[in-house]
C-alpha positions in Angstrom: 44.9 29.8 -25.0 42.8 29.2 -28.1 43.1 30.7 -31.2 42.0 33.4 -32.1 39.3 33.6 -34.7 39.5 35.3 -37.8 35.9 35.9 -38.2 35.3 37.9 -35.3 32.7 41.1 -34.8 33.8 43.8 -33.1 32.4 46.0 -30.6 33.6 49.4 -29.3 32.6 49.7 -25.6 29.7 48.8 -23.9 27.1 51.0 -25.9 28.9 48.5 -29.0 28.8 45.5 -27.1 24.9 45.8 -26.3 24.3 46.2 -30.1 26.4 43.1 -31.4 24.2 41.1 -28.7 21.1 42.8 -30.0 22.0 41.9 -34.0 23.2 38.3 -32.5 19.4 37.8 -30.9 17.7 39.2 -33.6 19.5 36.7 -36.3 19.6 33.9 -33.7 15.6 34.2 -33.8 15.2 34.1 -37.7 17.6 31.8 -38.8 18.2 28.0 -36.9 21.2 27.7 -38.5 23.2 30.9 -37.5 21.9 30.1 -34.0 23.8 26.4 -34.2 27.1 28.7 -35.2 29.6 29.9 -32.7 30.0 33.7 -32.6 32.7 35.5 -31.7 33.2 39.3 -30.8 36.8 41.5 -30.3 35.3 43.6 -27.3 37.4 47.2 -27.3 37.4 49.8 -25.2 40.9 52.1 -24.6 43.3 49.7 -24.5 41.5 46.5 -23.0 40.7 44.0 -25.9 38.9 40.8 -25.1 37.5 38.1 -27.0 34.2 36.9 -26.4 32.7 33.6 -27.9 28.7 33.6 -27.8 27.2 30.3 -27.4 23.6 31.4 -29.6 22.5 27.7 -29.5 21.6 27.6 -26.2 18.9 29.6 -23.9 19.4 31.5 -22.5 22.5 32.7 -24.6 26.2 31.0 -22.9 29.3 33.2 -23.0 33.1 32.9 -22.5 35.5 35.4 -22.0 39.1 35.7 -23.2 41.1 38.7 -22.3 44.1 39.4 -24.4 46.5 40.7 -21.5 44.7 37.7 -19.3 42.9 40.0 -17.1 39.0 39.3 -15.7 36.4 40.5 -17.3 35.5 44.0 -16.7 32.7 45.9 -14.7 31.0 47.4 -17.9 31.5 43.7 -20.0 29.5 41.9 -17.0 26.8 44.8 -16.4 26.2 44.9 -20.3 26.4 40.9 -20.4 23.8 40.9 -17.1 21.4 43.6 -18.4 21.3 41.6 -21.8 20.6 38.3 -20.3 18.1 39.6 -17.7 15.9 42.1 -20.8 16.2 39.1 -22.8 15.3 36.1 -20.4 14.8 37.1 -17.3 18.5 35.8 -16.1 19.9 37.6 -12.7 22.8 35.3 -12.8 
């Protein structure tokens, strides 16, 4: 497993999730150089806690996800990831 980051963002839920991604895009788009940085976010919701690294250098956007009991990623992390990439760039995959 990698280390964990310390400089993380966190995001409650989906609802959370889809707002990080927004703020992420947004900066990515006005600043080159906090596009070329890796980005990480603590996704929470009950008692699932994952870790997801945002690759912003890239488009569309590349993410990898790290649960923190080891578990796959969740129904509501891959419909909010999917709706993102798809309003964003078209993506379906």
């Amino acid at each position: 497993m990698e280390e964990i980051p310390n400089d993380y963002i966190i995001a409650e839920g989906p609802a959370g999730l889809r707002q990080v991604l927004e703020d992420l895009y947004a900066k990515t788009t006005s600043d080159p150089v906090f596009a070329t940085e890796e980005h990480f976010v603590l996704y929470q919701l009950g008692n699932q806690k994952s870790l997801i690294k945002v690759d912003t250098g890239k488009t569309p956007f590349d993410f990898w996800h790290y649960d923190l009991l080891g578990r796959p990623a969740t129904a509501p992390v891959k419909e909010t990831l999917k709706q993102f990439m798809f309003e964003k760039w078209g993506v379906t995959e």
